[in-house]
C-alpha positions as CSV (number, residue, x, y, z in Angstrom):
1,X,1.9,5.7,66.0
2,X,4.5,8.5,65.7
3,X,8.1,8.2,67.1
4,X,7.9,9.6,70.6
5,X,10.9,12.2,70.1
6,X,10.8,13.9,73.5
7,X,13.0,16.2,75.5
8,X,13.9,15.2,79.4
9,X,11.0,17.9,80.2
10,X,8.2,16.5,78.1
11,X,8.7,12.9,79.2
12,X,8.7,13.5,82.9
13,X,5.6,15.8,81.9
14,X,4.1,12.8,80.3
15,X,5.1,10.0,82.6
16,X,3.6,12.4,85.8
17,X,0.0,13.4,84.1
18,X,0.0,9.2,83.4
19,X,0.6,9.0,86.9
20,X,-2.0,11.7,88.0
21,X,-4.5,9.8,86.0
22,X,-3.6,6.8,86.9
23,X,-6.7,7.2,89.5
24,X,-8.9,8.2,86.5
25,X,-8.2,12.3,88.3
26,X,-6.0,15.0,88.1
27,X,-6.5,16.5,91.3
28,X,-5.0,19.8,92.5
29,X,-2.3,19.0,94.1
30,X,-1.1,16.8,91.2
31,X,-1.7,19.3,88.7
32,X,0.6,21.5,91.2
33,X,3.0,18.8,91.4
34,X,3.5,18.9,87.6
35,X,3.9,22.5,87.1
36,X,6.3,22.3,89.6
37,X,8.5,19.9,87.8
38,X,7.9,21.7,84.0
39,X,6.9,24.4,82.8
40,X,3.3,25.4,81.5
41,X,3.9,25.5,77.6
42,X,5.6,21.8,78.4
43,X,2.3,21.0,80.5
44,X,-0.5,22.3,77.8
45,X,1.7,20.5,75.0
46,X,1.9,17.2,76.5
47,X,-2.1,17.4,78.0
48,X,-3.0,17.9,74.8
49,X,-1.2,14.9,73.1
50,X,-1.8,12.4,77.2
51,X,-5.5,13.3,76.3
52,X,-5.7,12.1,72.8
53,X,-3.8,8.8,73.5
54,X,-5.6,5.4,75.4
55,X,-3.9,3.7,77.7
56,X,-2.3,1.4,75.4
57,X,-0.5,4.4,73.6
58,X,0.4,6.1,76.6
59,X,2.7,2.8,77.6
60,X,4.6,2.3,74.4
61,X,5.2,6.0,74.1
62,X,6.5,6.1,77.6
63,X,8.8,3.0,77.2
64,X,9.6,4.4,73.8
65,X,10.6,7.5,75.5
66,X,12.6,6.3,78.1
67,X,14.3,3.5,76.6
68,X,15.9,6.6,74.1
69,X,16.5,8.9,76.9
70,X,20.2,8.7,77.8
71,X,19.6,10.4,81.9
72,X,16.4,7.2,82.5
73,X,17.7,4.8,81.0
74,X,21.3,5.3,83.3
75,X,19.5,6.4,85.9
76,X,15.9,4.0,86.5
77,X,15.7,5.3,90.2
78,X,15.5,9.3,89.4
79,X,12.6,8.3,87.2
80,X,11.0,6.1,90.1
81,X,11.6,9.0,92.1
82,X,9.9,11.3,90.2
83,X,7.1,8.5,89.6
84,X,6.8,8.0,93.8
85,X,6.7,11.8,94.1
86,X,3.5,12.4,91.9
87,X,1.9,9.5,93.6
88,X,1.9,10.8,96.7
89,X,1.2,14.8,95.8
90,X,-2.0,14.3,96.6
91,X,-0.9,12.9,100.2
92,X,-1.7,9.2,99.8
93,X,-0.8,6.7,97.1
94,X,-4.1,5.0,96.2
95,X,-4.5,1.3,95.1
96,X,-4.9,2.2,91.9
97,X,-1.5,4.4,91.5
98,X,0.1,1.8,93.7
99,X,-0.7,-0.6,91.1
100,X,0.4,1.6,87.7
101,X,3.6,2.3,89.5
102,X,4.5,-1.2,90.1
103,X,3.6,-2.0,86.9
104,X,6.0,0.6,85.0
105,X,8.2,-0.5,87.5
106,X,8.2,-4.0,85.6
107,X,8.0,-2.6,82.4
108,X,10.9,-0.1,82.8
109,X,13.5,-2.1,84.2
């Protein structure tokens, strides 16, 4: 697997569409969430790369990722913030995105 060599944009872009499909969906209001957060030639970049990984990917790049980003890495909560955020775009956090965010939650810190 390549090194994950991401800027702040593209892993919060990353880590939110793992999040939005957390569910197995992207719905609306997640895919609005994201845009919200980066910008659209960050959004089609990373979707392309989040759709060609499997899960197992997805979790190594993401610790990868934050583990060399400097803001995360100081600053866990602003990343569970974000994470909380995308969760509940939709208006509810479901079981299954209850469950992926207390598992990064164990992984990350």
């Amino acid at each position: 697997m390549e090194h994950t060599n991401w800027s702040k944009q593209e892993l919060v872009a990353y880590i939110l569409l793992y999040v939005a499909h957390s569910d197995l969906k992207e719905t609306k209001r997640e895919h609005e969430y994201i845009l919200s957060r980066v910008d659209l030639d960050t959004y089609i970049h990373i979707k392309n790369e989040f759709d060609a990984d499997n899960d197992y990917q997805s979790i190594t790049k993401i610790v990868e990722a934050v583990n060399a980003s400097q803001f995360y890495k100081n600053n866990p909560d602003a990343l569970f913030a974000d994470i909380k955020l995308m969760a509940f775009a939709d208006g509810k956090m479901d079981q299954m995105e209850h469950a992926m965010y207390n598992s990064l939650k164990k992984i990350l810190t």
